[in-house]
N, C-alpha and C positions, 0 to 999 in steps of 0.2 A: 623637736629637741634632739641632740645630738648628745651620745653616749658618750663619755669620757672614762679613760682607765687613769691607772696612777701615775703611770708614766707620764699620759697627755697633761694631766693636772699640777704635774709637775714642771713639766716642760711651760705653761700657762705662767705659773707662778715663776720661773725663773725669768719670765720673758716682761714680769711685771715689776721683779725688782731689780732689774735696769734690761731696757728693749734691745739695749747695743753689746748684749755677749754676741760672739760668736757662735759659731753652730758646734765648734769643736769644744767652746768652754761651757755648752749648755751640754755637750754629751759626755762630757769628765762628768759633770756634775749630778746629772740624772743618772749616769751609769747606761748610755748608750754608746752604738757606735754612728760615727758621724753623718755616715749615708741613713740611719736609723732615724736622728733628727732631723735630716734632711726631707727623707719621706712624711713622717707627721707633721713638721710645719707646710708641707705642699698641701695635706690632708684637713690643717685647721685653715689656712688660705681657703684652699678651694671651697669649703663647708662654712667660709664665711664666719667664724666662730669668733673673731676680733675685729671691732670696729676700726681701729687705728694705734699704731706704735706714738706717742704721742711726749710730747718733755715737758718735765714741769718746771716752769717759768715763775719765778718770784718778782711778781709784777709791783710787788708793793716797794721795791728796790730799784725798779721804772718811774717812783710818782703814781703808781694810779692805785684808785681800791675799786672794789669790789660794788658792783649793786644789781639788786634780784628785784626781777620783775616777773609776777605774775600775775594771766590774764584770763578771764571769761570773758569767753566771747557770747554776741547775741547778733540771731540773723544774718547766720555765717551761712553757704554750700560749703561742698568739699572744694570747690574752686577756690574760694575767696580765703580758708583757710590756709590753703597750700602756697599762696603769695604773700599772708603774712610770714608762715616761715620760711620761705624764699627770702621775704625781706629781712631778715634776720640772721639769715645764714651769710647775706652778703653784706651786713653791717660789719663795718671796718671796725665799731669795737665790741662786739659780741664774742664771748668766750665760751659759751655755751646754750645752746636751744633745744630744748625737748618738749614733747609730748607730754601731758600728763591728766592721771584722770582721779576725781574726788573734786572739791567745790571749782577746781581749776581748770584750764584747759590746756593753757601753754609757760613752758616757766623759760624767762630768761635772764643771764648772766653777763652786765655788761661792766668794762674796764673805763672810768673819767677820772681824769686828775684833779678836779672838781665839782662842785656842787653846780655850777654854772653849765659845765659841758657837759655834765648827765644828763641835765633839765634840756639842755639844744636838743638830743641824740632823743631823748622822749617824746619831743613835743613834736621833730621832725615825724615818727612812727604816727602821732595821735595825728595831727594833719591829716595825714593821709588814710589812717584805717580808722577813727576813731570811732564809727558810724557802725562796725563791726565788734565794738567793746564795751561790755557793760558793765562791770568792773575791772580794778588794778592792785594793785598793789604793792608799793615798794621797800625795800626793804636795803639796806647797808650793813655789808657786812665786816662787824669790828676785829674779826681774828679769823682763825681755821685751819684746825689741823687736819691734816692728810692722813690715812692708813693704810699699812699694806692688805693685800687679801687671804689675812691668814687662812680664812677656811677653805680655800682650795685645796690645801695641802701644808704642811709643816714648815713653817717657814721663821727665819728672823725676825722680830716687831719691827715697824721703822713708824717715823712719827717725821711731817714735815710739815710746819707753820706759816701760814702767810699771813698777812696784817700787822705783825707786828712792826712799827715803824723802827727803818734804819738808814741809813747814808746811800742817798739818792745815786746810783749810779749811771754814766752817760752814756748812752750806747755811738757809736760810729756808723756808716750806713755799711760796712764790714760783717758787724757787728749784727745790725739788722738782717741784711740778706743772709746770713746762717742761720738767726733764729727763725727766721720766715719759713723756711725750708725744715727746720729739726724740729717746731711745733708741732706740725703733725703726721710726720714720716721720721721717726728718733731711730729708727731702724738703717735709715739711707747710709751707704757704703761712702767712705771719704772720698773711694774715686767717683762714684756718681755724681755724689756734692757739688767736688770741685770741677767735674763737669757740666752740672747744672746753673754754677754761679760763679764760672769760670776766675775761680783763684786758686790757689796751689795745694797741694796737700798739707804742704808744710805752714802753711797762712791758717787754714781750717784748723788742724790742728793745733797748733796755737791758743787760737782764738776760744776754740771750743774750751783746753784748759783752763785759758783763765777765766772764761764766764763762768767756771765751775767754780773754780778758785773762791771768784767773787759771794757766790751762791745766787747768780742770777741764774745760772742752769742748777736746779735742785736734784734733779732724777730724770731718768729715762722709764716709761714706764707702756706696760700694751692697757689697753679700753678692752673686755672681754665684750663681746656681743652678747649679752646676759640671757636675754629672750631664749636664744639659741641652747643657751645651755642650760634651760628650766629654771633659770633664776628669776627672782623676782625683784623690783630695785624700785623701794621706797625711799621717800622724803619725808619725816615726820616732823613738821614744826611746833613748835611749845610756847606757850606763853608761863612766866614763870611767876611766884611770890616770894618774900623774903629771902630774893638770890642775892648773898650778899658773896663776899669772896670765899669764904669756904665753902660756902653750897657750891660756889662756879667751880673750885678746884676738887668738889667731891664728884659733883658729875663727870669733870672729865677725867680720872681716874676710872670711875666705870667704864665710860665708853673706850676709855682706850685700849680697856684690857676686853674688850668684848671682841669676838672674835667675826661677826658678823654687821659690825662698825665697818666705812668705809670713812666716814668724813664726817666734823662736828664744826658747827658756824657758831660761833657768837655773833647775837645782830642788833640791827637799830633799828629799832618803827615798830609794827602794831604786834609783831612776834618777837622773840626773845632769844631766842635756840633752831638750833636747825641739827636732827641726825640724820643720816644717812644711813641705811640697812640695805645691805643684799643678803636675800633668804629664799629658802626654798620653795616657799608656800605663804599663802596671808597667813593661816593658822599659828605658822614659826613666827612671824611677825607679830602680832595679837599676844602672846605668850610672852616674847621680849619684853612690849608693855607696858603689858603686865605685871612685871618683875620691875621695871621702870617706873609705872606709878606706887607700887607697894614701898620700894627702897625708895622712894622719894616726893612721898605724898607732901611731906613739907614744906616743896619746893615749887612741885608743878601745879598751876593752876588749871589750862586749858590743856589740848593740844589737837590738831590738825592730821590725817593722813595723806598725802600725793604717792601717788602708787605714777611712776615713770615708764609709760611705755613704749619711746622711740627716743633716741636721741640722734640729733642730726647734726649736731655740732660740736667740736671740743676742743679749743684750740686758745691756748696761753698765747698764744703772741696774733693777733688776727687784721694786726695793722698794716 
């Protein structure tokens, strides 16, 4: 685990509520000087302390949703696991793949524009591994909002929604090759870009504006490397009873204001709810709850823990 002062946690947090400041408008803001921010992000680089600068993509403005799959495996080596998430990490619509331990082993997040192409993208994975999986589980996710991390450090709320359906927009292959590229490097310099996908600065730019315009570019945001920095990072899913709309609109009032919230799912299939918690410890977690089943015994039936501890993948645009 690696140390952080207020400074670092700050510089963290500014670099998660958009990855594309400058180094000079992150030392206005922290109240450093520029070669000062230049040294500590050399120092959280080189210490590995963030997974990826990474954009968030409002893919539901693409056509596609959302669907979670998670697997226990049986009569796996560490070999045979490491090529399933190999196969995963190189699925063309996988958004996300990690580790995870509780009744699960592995959870993943894939993007189809139907019920049809999910079922292909599944059945192509069972073909081939299915002999290694002894349960599944799928799940569709009807909404979900995003949070910033306030507890690092004092920061603004922001809240950013995906699933809710609106006016499908068309991407160009322009279009495409910059998202490809700002998925999971939000950080990369216009002249790198435009050297890497050899069109202009003045094209990129553009372009970038109006995907933002549109809100197909939502935010720029960094992935902390959690592990690293003695954080813990749960998935808690719920099964719920008499959720009717004010119960759904009382929960996410809670969560939103929680400061240890990172992301809430409303879903389809055998669970209900999905939170997301980064915390210091299980104990802080267990405590949350706790506080959660007390303020809401009338709501929550069941619920599930996935304690996450690797993630290998995380990328809004992976096509």
């Amino acid at each position: 685990m690696v140390k952080l002062d207020k400074k670092d946690k700050r510089i963290l947090t500014m670099l998660d509520e958009n990855a594309r400041y400058s180094n000079s408008q992150i030392a206005r803001k922290v109240g450093l000087s520029k070669p000062a921010i230049e040294y500590r992000l050399n120092r959280i680089e080189k210490n590995s302390l963030l997974f990826e600068f990474y954009t968030v993509i409002d893919f539901t403005k693409l056509g596609y949703s959302q669907y979670k799959i998670y697997f226990k495996f049986q009569n796996t080596s560490l070999e045979d696991e490491k090529k399933i998430i190999e196969y995963w990490k190189k699925a063309d619509n996988s958004i996300w793949v990690a580790q995870i331990r509780g009744n699960w082993d592995l959870a993943i997040s894939v993007l189809a524009k139907t019920n049809l192409e999910f079922g292909k993208i599944l059945n192509q994975f069972m073909n081939k591994f299915s002999r290694f999986i002894l349960l599944k589980d799928v799940l569709l996710t009807e909404y979900s909002p995003i949070y910033a991390r306030e507890y690092l450090t004092e920061t603004k709320p922001s809240e950013f929604v995906y699933g809710i359906p609106s006016k499908i927009y068309k991407l160009d292959e322009t279009d495409k090759r910059i998202l490809k590229e700002l998925a999971t490097n939000a950080r990369i310099s216009i002249l790198n870009l435009s050297e890497k996908i050899h069109l202009t600065r003045d094209i990129i730019n553009y372009r970038i504006k109006k995907l933002m315009k549109e809100k197909v570019i939502v935010q720029f945001r960094a992935y902390p490397n959690l592990q690293k920095l003695g954080i813990n990072h749960y998935k808690v899913i719920f099964r719920t009873k008499n959720f009717d709309v004010v119960a759904e609109n009382k929960i996410k009032q809670y969560v939103s204001s929680h400061k240890k919230v990172t992301q809430f799912l409303k879903l389809i299939g055998s669970w209900d709810l999905e939170i997301e918690f980064e915390t210091e410890n299980e104990d802080e977690l267990y405590k949350i709850l706790t506080e959660i089943r007390k303020e809401f015994s009338g709501i929550i039936r069941d619920f599930d823990i996935l304690r996450i501890t690797e993630t290998f993948k995380y990328d809004y645009f992976p096509f």
